[in-house]
C-alpha positions, 0 to 999 in steps of 0.5 A: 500500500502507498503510505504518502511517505517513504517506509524506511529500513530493513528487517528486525532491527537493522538500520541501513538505508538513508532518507532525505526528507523533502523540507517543505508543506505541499504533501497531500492535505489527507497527510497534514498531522495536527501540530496544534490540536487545541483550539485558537490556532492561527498563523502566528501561533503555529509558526512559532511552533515550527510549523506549515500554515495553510488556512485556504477553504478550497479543500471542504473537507471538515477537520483538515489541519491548518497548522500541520508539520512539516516533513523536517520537523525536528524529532526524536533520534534513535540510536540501536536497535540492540537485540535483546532476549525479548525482541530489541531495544533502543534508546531515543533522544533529543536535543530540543524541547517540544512546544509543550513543557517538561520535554523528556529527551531521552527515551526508552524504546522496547520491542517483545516478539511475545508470540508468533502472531503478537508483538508488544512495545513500549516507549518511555522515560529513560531515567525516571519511572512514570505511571503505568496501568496496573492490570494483569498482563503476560510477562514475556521474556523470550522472543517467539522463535517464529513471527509473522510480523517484521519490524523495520528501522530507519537510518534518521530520526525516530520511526518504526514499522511493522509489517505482516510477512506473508503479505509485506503489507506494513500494519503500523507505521510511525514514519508517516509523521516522525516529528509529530512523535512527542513525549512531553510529561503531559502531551505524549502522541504518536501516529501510525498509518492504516493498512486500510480505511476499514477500522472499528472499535476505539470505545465507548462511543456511539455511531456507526460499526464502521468508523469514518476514516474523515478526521474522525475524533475518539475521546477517552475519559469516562463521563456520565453522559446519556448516549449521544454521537460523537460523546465522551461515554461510560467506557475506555477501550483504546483498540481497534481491529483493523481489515486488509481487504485485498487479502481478507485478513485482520490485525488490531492495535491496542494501546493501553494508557488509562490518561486521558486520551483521544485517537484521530483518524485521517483519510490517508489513512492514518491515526494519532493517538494523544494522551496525557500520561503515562507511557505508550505500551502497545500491543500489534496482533496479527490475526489474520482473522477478526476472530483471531484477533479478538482472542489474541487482544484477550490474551493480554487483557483477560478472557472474560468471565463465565456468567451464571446460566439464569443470568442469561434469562430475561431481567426486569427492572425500573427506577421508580417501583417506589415500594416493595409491594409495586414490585411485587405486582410487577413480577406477579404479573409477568407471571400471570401473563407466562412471559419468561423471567428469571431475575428481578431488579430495584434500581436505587429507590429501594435504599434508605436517603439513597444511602448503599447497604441500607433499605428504605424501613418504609416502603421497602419494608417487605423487600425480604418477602419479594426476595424470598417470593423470587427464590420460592419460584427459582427466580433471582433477585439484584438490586442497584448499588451506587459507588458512593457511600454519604458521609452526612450522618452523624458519626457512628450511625452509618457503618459503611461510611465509618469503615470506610474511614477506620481502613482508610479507602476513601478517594481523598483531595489534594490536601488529604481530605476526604472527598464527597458528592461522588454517584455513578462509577465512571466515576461520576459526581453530583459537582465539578471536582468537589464541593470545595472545587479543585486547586486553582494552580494543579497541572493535574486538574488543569494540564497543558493540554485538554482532549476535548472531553464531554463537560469541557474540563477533566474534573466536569461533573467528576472528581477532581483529578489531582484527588489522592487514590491509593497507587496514584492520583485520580488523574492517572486512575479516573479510566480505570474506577469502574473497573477496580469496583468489579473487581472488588465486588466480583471477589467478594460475592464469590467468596460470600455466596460460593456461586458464580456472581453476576456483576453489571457496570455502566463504566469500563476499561480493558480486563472489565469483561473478566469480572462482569459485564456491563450495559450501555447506559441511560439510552432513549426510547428511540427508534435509533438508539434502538439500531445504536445498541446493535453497534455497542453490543458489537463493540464490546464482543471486541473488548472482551466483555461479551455480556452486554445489553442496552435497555429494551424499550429506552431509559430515558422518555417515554416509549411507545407500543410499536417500539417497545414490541420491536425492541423486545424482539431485538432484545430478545437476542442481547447477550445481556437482556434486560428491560429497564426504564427511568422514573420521570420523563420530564415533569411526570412519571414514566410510564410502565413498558415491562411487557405486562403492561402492554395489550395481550397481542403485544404480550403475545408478541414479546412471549414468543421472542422471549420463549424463543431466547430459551429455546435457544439458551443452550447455544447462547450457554456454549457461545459464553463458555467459548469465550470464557476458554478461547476468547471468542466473540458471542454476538459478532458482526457479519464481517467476522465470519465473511472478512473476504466479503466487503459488502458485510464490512459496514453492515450494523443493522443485522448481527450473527450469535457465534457463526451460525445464528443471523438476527435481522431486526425491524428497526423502523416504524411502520415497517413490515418488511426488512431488508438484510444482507444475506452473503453468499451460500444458503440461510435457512429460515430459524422457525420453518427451514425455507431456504434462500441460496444465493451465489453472491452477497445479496440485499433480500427484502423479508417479510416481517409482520410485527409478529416476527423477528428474522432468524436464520441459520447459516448452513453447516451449523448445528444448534444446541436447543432446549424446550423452553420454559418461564425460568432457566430452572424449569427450561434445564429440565426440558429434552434437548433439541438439536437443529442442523442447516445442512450445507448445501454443497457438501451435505455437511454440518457442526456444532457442540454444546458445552454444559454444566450445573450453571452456577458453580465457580471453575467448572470448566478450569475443574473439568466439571462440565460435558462437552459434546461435538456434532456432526452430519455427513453422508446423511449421518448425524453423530452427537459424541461426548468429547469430555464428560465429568458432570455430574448430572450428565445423565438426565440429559435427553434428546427429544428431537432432531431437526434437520433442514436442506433433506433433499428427499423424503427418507425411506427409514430413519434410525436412532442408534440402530433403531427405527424412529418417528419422524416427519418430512416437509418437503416444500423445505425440506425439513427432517424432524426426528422427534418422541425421542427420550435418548440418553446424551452422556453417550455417542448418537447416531442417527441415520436416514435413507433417501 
C-alpha cells in the first residue's frame, strides 16, 4: 500500500538505508498531522511552533489541519536497535524541547516478539519511572522463535514499522509523521498509518460499526453522559481491529494508557493517538482473522468471565417501583401473563436517603418477602448499588461510611481530605471536582493540554483529578474506577455466596469483561438508539466483555407500543437482556413498558421472542463458555465470519450469535418488511427451514409482520436447543433439541454444546462440565461426548432432531440402530426426528435413507 511517505529500513532491527526528507508543506492535505490540536490556532501561533500554515477553504473537507508539520520537523533520534532476549531495544533522544513543557529527551524504546502472531512495545522515560496501568498482563521474556510480523528501522530520526510477512503489507507505521512523535510529561502522541480505511472499535462511543476514516475524533475519559454521537461515554477501550481487504485478513492495535486520551483518524489513512500520561505500551496482533484477533487482544487483557446460566434469562427492572409491594405486582404479573423471567431488579429507590447497604424501613419494608417470593419460584433477585457511600450522618450511625474511614479507602483531595458528592462509577459526581472545587494552580486538574472531553474540563461533573487514590492520583486512575469496583465486588460475592456472581457496570476499561459485564447506559426510547445498541453490543464482543445489553424499550422518555414490541424482539437476542426504564420523563412519571403492561397481542408478541431466547439458551450457554476458554466473540458482526466479503464490512443493522445464528431486526416504524444482507451460500429460515441460496452477497427484502423477528441459520451449523420454559430452572429440565442447516454443497454440518450445573465457580478450569461435538455427513448425524465429568450428565435427553436442506423424503430413519418417528416437509425440506427420550452422556447416531 502507498503510505504518502517513504517506509524506511530493513528487517528486525537493522538500520541501513538513508532518507532525505523533502523540507517543505505541499504533501497531500489527507497527510497534514495536527501540530496544534487545541483550539485558537492561527498563523502566528503555529509558526512559532515550527510549523506549515495553510488556512485556504478550497479543500471542504471538515477537520483538515491548518497548522500541520512539516516533513523536517525536528524529532526524536534513535540510536540501536540492540537485540535483546525479548525482541530489541533502543534508546531515543533529543536535543530540543517540544512546544509543550517538561520535554523528556531521552527515551526508552522496547520491542517483545511475545508470540508468533503478537508483538508488544513500549516507549518511555529513560531515567525516571512514570505511571503505568496496573492490570494483569503476560510477562514475556523470550522472543517467539517464529513471527509473522517484521519490524523495520530507519537510518534518521525516530520511526518504526511493522509489517505482516506473508503479505509485506506494513500494519503500523510511525514514519508517516516522525516529528509529530512527542513525549512531553503531559502531551505524549504518536501516529501510525492504516493498512486500510476499514477500522472499528476505539470505545465507548456511539455511531456507526464502521468508523469514518474523515478526521474522525475518539475521546477517552469516562463521563456520565446519556448516549449521544460523537460523546465522551461510560467506557475506555483504546483498540481497534483493523481489515486488509485485498487479502481478507485482520490485525488490531491496542494501546493501553488509562490518561486521558483521544485517537484521530485521517483519510490517508492514518491515526494519532494523544494522551496525557503515562507511557505508550502497545500491543500489534496479527490475526489474520477478526476472530483471531479478538482472542489474541484477550490474551493480554483477560478472557472474560463465565456468567451464571439464569443470568442469561430475561431481567426486569425500573427506577421508580417506589415500594416493595409495586414490585411485587410487577413480577406477579409477568407471571400471570407466562412471559419468561428469571431475575428481578430495584434500581436505587429501594435504599434508605439513597444511602448503599441500607433499605428504605418504609416502603421497602417487605423487600425480604419479594426476595424470598423470587427464590420460592427459582427466580433471582439484584438490586442497584451506587459507588458512593454519604458521609452526612452523624458519626457512628452509618457503618459503611465509618469503615470506610477506620481502613482508610476513601478517594481523598489534594490536601488529604476526604472527598464527597461522588454517584455513578465512571466515576461520576453530583459537582465539578468537589464541593470545595479543585486547586486553582494543579497541572493535574488543569494540564497543558485538554482532549476535548464531554463537560469541557477533566474534573466536569467528576472528581477532581489531582484527588489522592491509593497507587496514584485520580488523574492517572479516573479510566480505570469502574473497573477496580468489579473487581472488588466480583471477589467478594464469590467468596460470600460460593456461586458464580453476576456483576453489571455502566463504566469500563480493558480486563472489565473478566469480572462482569456491563450495559450501555441511560439510552432513549428511540427508534435509533434502538439500531445504536446493535453497534455497542458489537463493540464490546471486541473488548472482551461479551455480556452486554442496552435497555429494551429506552431509559430515558417515554416509549411507545410499536417500539417497545420491536425492541423486545431485538432484545430478545442481547447477550445481556434486560428491560429497564427511568422514573420521570420530564415533569411526570414514566410510564410502565415491562411487557405486562402492554395489550395481550403485544404480550403475545414479546412471549414468543422471549420463549424463543430459551429455546435457544443452550447455544447462547456454549457461545459464553467459548469465550470464557478461547476468547471468542458471542454476538459478532457479519464481517467476522465473511472478512473476504466487503459488502458485510459496514453492515450494523443485522448481527450473527457465534457463526451460525443471523438476527435481522425491524428497526423502523411502520415497517413490515426488512431488508438484510444475506452473503453468499444458503440461510435457512430459524422457525420453518425455507431456504434462500444465493451465489453472491445479496440485499433480500423479508417479510416481517410485527409478529416476527428474522432468524436464520447459516448452513453447516448445528444448534444446541432446549424446550423452553418461564425460568432457566424449569427450561434445564426440558429434552434437548438439536437443529442442523445442512450445507448445501457438501451435505455437511457442526456444532457442540458445552454444559454444566450453571452456577458453580471453575467448572470448566475443574473439568466439571460435558462437552459434546456434532456432526452430519453422508446423511449421518453423530452427537459424541468429547469430555464428560458432570455430574448430572445423565438426565440429559434428546427429544428431537431437526434437520433442514433433506433433499428427499427418507425411506427409514434410525436412532442408534433403531427405527424412529419422524416427519418430512418437503416444500423445505425439513427432517424432524422427534418422541425421542435418548440418553446424551453417550455417542448418537442417527441415520436416514433417501
Amino acid at each position: 500500500m502507498d503510505t504518502g511517505s517513504p517506509f524506511f529500513g530493513l528487517l528486525l532491527c537493522v538500520a541501513v538505508c538513508s532518507v532525505t526528507f523533502a523540507k517543505e508543506c505541499g504533501m497531500s492535505v489527507y497527510y497534514r498531522f495536527d501540530c496544534y490540536p487545541e483550539a485558537g490556532s492561527n498563523q502566528g501561533n503555529c509558526e512559532a511552533r515550527g510549523c506549515c500554515w495553510d488556512d485556504s477553504k478550497e479543500y471542504g473537507d471538515v477537520g483538515i489541519p491548518y497548522c500541520f508539520y512539516p516533513t523536517d520537523y525536528e524529532m526524536y533520534q534513535i540510536s540501536g536497535p540492540v537485540d535483546t532476549d525479548f525482541g530489541c531495544t533502543a534508546n531515543l533522544t533529543r536535543s530540543q524541547p517540544s512546544y509543550y513543557p517538561d520535554t523528556i529527551k531521552d527515551l526508552k524504546l522496547d520491542i517483545y516478539y511475545e508470540t508468533k502472531t503478537r508483538l508488544h512495545f513500549k516507549i518511555y522515560d529513560a531515567t525516571q519511572k512514570r505511571y503505568e496501568v496496573p492490570i494483569d498482563t503476560p510477562k514475556v521474556m523470550h522472543k517467539a522463535s517464529e513471527t509473522d510480523y517484521s519490524v523495520l528501522f530507519p537510518s534518521y530520526g525516530f520511526g518504526f514499522g511493522v509489517t505482516r510477512k506473508s503479505t509485506d503489507l506494513p500494519i503500523f507505521n510511525t514514519s508517516v509523521n516522525n516529528g509529530g512523535f512527542l513525549f512531553n510529561d503531559q502531551f505524549i502522541q504518536i501516529s501510525t498509518i492504516l493498512a486500510s480505511n476499514y477500522i472499528y472499535g476505539l470505545g465507548e462511543h456511539r455511531g456507526s460499526l464502521l468508523r469514518s476514516p474523515n478526521w474522525s475524533r475518539f475521546t477517552f475519559w469516562n463521563s456520565d453522559y446519556p448516549p449521544h454521537l460523537d460523546a465522551t461515554l461510560y467506557g475506555t477501550h483504546p483498540f481497534y481491529l483493523g481489515l486488509e481487504p485485498t487479502h481478507g485478513n485482520a490485525h488490531g492495535v491496542f494501546l493501553l494508557n488509562s490518561n486521558a486520551m483521544e485517537a484521530i483518524i485521517q483519510p490517508a489513512p492514518a491515526i494519532t493517538f494523544r494522551t496525557i500520561g503515562g507511557i505508550l505500551d502497545f500491543y500489534i496482533f496479527l490475526g489474520p482473522t477478526p476472530s483471531d484477533v479478538i482472542q489474541q487482544y484477550l490474551e493480554v487483557i483477560g478472557q472474560p468471565f463465565l456468567p451464571p446460566y439464569w443470568g442469561l434469562g430475561f431481567h426486569l427492572c425500573r427506577w421508580g417501583y417506589k415500594s416493595a409491594n409495586r414490585t411485587q405486582e410487577i413480577v406477579n404479573r409477568m407471571r400471570a401473563a407466562r412471559i419468561p423471567q428469571d431475575t428481578q431488579w430495584n434500581d436505587i429507590d429501594y435504599m434508605q436517603s439513597h444511602e448503599d447497604f441500607t433499605t428504605d424501613s418504609k416502603s421497602f419494608s417487605n423487600l425480604p418477602d419479594v426476595v424470598a417470593d423470587l427464590h420460592n419460584h427459582k427466580q433471582h433477585y439484584i438490586s442497584m448499588i451506587d459507588p458512593a457511600i454519604s458521609s452526612s450522618q452523624p458519626a457512628g450511625s452509618y457503618a459503611p461510611y465509618d469503615d470506610g474511614v477506620k481502613a482508610d479507602v476513601f478517594v481523598k483531595d489534594a490536601n488529604g481530605k476526604i472527598l464527597v458528592g461522588k454517584d455513578m462509577n465512571e466515576p461520576s459526581n453530583f459537582v465539578d471536582g468537589s464541593f470545595e472545587g479543585c486547586p486553582g494552580n494543579s497541572t493535574l486538574d488543569n494540564p497543558p493540554y485538554l482532549p476535548p472531553v464531554t463537560h469541557g474540563t477533566l474534573y466536569g461533573k467528576t472528581l477532581c483529578p489531582s484527588s489522592q487514590q491509593a497507587i496514584s492520583s485520580h488523574y492517572n486512575l479516573h479510566n480505570m474506577f469502574g473497573i477496580s469496583e468489579v473487581m472488588v465486588t466480583n471477589k467478594v460475592i464469590s467468596q460470600l455466596r460460593g456461586k458464580r456472581p453476576f456483576i453489571i457496570s455502566r463504566s469500563t476499561f480493558p480486563s472489565s469483561g473478566v469480572y462482569g459485564g456491563h450495559w450501555l447506559g441511560d439510552n432513549y426510547s428511540k427508534w435509533p438508539d434502538m439500531h445504536y445498541s446493535i453497534t455497542g453490543i458489537l463493540n464490546f464482543n471486541m473488548f472482551g466483555i461479551p455480556l452486554v445489553g442496552a435497555d429494551i424499550c429506552g431509559f430515558n422518555d417515554n416509549t411507545n407500543e410499536e417500539l417497545c414490541v420491536r425492541w423486545h424482539q431485538l432484545g430478545a437476542f442481547y447477550p445481556f437482556s434486560r428491560n429497564h426504564n427511568s422514573l420521570t420523563c420530564g415533569p411526570k412519571l414514566c410510564i410502565d413498558q415491562d411487557p405486562g403492561a402492554w395489550s395481550s397481542a403485544s404480550q403475545d408478541i414479546i412471549r414468543d421472542a422471549l420463549t424463543t431466547r430459551y429455546l435457544l439458551l443452550p447455544y447462547l450457554y456454549t457461545l459464553f463458555a467459548e469465550a470464557h476458554i478461547n476468547g471468542s466473540t458471542v454476538a459478532r458482526p457479519l464481517f467476522f465470519e465473511f472478512p473476504h466479503d466487503p459488502y458485510t464490512y459496514a453492515v450494523d443493522r443485522q448481527f450473527l450469535w457465534g457463526s451460525s445464528l443471523l438476527i435481522s431486526p425491524v428497526l423502523d416504524p411502520g415497517a413490515q418488511t426488512i431488508k438484510v444482507t444475506l452473503p453468499a451460500g444458503t440461510w435457512y429460515d430459524f422457525y420453518n427451514g425455507s431456504a434462500i441460496s444465493i451465489s453472491t452477497t445479496t440485499n433480500v427484502t423479508l417479510d416481517a409482520p410485527m409478529e416476527k423477528i428474522n432468524l436464520h441459520m447459516r448452513e453447516g451449523g448445528i444448534l444446541p436447543l432446549q424446550q423452553p420454559n418461564t425460568t432457566t430452572y424449569v427450561s434445564r429440565q426440558g429434552g434437548f433439541e438439536l437443529r442442523a442447516a445442512i450445507c448445501s454443497k457438501t451435505g455437511t454440518a457442526e456444532g457442540s454444546l458445552y454444559w454444566d450445573d450453571g452456577d458453580t465457580i471453575g467448572t470448566y478450569e475443574n473439568g466439571e462440565y460435558i462437552f459434546l461435538k456434532f456432526s452430519l455427513a453422508s446423511n449421518t448425524f453423530v452427537s459424541k461426548v468429547v469430555h464428560n465429568k458432570y455430574k448430572d450428565a445423565g438426565d440429559m435427553v434428546l427429544s428431537k432432531v431437526t434437520l433442514y436442506g433433506v433433499a428427499k423424503d427418507p425411506k427409514s430413519v434410525t436412532v442408534n440402530g433403531k427405527a424412529a418417528h419422524y416427519s418430512y416437509v418437503s416444500e423445505v425440506g425439513t427432517l424432524k426426528v422427534s418422541g425421542l427420550y435418548t440418553p446424551m452422556n453417550d455417542t448418537i447416531t442417527v441415520k436416514w435413507n433417501a
